[in-house]
N, C-alpha and C positions, 0 to 999 in steps of 0.2 A: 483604646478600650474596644475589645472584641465586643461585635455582635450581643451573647448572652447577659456581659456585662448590662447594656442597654436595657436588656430583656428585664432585669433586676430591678433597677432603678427604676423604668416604669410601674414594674409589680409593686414596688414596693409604693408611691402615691397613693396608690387606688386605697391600698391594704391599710396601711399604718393612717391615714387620713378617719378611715369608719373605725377604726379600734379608737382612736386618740379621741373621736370624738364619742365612744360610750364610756371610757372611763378618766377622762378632762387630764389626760397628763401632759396635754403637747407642749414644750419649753422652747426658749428662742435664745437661752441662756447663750455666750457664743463659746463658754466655757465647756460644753458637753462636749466637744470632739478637737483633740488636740491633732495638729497636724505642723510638723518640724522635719526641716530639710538639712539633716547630720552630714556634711560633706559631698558625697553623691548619692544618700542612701536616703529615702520618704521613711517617717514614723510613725504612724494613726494612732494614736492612743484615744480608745473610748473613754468618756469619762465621767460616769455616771455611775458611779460605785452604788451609792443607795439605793439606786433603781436595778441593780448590778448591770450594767452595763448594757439596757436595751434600747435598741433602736428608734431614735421618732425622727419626722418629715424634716426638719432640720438639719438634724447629723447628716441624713444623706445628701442633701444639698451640699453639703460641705464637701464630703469623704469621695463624692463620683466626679466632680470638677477635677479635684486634685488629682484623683487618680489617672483622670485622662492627662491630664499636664504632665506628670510624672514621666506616662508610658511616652509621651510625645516629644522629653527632655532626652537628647541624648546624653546628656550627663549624670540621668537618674541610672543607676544601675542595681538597683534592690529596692523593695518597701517590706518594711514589720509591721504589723498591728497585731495589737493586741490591749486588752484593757483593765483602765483601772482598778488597783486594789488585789486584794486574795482571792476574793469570793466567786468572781464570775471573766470568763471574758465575753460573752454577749447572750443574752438569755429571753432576746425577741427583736420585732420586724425580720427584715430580712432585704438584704441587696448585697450584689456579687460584683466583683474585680476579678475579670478574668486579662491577667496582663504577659506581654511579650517579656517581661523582667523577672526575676526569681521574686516568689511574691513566698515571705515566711507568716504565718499564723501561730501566734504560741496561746493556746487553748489551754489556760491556765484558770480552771475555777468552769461556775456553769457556761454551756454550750449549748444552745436552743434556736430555736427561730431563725434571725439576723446569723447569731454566732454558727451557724450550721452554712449559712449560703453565704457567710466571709469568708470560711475556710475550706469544706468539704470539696470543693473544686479546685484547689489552686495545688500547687505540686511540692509543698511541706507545710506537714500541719502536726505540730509540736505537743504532746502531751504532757501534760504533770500528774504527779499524785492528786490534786486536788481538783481534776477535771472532771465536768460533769456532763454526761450526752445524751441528750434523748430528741425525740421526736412527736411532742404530746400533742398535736394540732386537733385529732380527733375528738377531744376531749370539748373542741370547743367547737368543734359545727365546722370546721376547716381541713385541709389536705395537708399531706406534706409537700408545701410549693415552693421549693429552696431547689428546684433542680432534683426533689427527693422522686421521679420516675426513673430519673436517670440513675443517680448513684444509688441507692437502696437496691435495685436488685442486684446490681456488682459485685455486694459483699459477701456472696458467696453463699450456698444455700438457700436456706429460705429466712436465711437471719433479716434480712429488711424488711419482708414482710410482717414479722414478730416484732419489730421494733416500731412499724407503723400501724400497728394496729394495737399494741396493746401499751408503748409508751413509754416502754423499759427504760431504766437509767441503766446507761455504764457510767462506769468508775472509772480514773486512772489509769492502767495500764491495758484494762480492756477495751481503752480505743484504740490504744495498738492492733490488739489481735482479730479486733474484727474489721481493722480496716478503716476505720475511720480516722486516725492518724498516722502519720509515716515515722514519727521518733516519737520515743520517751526520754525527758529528761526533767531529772529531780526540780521540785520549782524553787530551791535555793540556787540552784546553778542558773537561771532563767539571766540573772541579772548580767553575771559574767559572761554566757552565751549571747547576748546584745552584743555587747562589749566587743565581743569577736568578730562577733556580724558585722557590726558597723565597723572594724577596721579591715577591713576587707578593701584591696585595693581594683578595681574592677567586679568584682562581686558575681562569677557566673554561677551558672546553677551546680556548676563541677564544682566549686570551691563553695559552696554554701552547702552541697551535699555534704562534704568532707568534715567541714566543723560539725553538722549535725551528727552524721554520724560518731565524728567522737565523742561529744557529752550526750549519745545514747547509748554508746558501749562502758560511758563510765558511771552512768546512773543505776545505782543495785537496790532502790527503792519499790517492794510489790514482785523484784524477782523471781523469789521464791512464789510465789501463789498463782492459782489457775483463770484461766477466762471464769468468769463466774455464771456464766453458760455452758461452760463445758460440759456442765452433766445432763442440760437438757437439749443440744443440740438434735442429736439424735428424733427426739420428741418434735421437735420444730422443725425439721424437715422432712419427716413425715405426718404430720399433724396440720401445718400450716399450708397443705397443698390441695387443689379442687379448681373445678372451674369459675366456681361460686363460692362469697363469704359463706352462704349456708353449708357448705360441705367443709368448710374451715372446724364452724361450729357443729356440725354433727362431728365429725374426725375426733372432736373434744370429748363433748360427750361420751363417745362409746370409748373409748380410752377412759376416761372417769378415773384417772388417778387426781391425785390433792394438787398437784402442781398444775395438770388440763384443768380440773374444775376452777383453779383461781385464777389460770389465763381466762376462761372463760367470764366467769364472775368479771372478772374489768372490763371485758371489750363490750359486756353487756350496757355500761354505763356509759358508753363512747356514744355519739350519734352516728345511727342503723343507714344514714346517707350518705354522712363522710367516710365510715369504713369501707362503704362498699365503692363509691367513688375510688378511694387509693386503692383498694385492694384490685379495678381493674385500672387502672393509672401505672400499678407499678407493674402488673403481669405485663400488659403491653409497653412498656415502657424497657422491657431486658431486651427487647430485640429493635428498641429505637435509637436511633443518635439520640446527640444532648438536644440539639438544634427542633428535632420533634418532637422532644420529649419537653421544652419551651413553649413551642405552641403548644400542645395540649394543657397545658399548665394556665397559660393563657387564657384559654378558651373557659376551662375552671375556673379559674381565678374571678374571673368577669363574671359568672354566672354564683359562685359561693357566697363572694361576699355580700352580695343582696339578698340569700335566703336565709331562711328564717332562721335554720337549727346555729346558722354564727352569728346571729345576732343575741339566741338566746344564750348560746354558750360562751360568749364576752359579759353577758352578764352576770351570768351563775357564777362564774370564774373570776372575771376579773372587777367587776363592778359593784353587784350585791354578795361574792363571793360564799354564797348558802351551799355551792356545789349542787346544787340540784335542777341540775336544767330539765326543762321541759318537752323535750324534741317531736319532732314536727309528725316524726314516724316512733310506734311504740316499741317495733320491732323491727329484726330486719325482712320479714317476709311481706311486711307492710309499706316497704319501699322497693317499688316494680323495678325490674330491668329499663322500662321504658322511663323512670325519674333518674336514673343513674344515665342514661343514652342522652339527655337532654344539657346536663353539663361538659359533654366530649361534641355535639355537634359544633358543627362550622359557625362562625361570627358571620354578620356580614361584612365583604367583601374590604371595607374597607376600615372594620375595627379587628380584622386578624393581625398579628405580630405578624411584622416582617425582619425576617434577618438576612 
């Protein structure tokens, strides 16, 4: 297990520890993460359908061992995950595998949290019609801390920054187009596409490409239809640019069509510290490695989840669910440059990430 992998698993104690304990779901069930070794091939199946399939301190206990044993087996020569049921393949926490073996993701149902830093870093990542992607961390007094400095500004424009600030869902074939997945294939083929995979005799990334490739030249599901951004690209790459959130939100305003007014209207509800946190997370983060763009994450991570705005936004959301958190700033002119600088400074010396 490389380096970032490590980085994940750490994040994720700190994290999934203070959520579990505001809204009491931590389980020890040993059923929640299945893990099966199909000839030379690893399986991970999440398995928490009712909860669709999100992360607690457990599972990863589980799914980071194994994973390291895997990469360490020279007889593993591929792992799948992916999880149970229709509805989701992981839709919170968050911890990464990043391995020397072709590592497949079939993003089949919601994509969140967890299900963002399972996938969005590994080198296939499988879409269906029923896939759901977003990035709503803001919502709840938190960043997007899934590696989202690194990969968000990657995709090109200023589509990541619109996506981590305002929470957008993609659909199905729109994680193709913007990059957040490498195939589309219909999720009735999913089963028989396994099937494939695991008969794979050696399993390189050359021959795991090849099958991919073919059931996504033969899935014609959403074909016909466009990025469902395509009409407002335009608008978001020049709207969503400034040195400052504030010039985000002015660029809206004076634009004032229906669609800037209801980007705006949302990102109003978002907390005025976490948007401005990611929004310079991610500027500085287009011209960092992953590896920097880790520690800085780090450095956040350690400092968010003790303030205040995530502790009321687990509540508003996931706890007493009223949606109406109370955040720490009213606004975002009322959260200085000098409160957003104090999440990016240095740890000390000996509570920084090492990689």
């Amino acid at each position: 297990m490389s380096s970032p992998g490590i980085f994940f698993c750490k994040r994720l104690v700190g994290r999934a520890q203070l959520i579990l304990n505001h809204v009491r779901a931590f389980s020890s069930n040993s059923d929640e993460v299945l893990l099966e070794k199909i000839d030379t091939k690893g399986v991970i199946t999440l398995n928490r359908p009712k909860q669709h399939n999100t992360l607690n301190l457990s599972m990863v206990r589980k799914i980071y061992p194994i994973l390291k044993s895997w990469e360490a087996d020279p007889t593993t020569t591929m792992v799948i995950i992916k999880g149970a049921g229709t509805k989701s393949f992981c839709a919170g926490g968050d911890v990464k595998g990043t391995l020397l073996i072709p590592y497949i993701a079939l993003l089949d149902g919601i994509t969140m949290g967890g299900g963002v830093g399972l996938s969005v870093h590994g080198p296939f990542r499988v879409a269906t019609q029923r896939s759901v992607f977003a990035m709503p961390e803001t919502a709840i007094g938190l960043f997007p801390d899934v590696g989202g400095g690194y990969f968000l500004p990657r995709l090109g424009g200023r589509l990541g920054v619109y996506l981590a600030l305002t929470g957008y869902r993609l659909t199905g074939r729109d994680l193709l187009r913007a990059g957040i997945a490498t195939h589309f294939v219909e999720a009735e083929m999913l089963e028989n596409l396994e099937k494939d995979l695991l008969g794979l005799h050696g399993a390189t990334a050359i021959e795991v490409g090849k099958i991919l490739d073919d059931y996504h030249a033969n899935s014609k599901a959403e074909s016909d239809t466009v990025f469902s951004l395509q009409a407002h690209m335009e608008q978001i790459n020049s709207l969503f640019v400034g040195k400052t959130l504030e010039e985000v939100f002015s660029n809206l305003e004076k634009e004032g069509s229906e669609w800037a007014l209801t980007q705006l209207k949302t990102m109003k509800k978002m907390s005025p510290v976490s948007m401005k946190v990611a929004f310079r997370q991610i500027t500085e983060g287009a011209s960092k490695s992953l590896q920097e763009c880790l520690k800085t994450e780090w450095r956040i991570g350690k400092r968010m989840l003790q303030s205040d705005d995530f502790h009321e936004g687990v509540r508003a959301v996931l706890v007493d669910k009223d949606n109406q958190p109370k955040w720490k700033h009213s606004c975002l002119e009322a959260c200085t440059p000098e409160t957003v600088a104090e999440f990016f400074a240095p740890l000390p010396a000996e509570d920084e990430l090492q990689l």
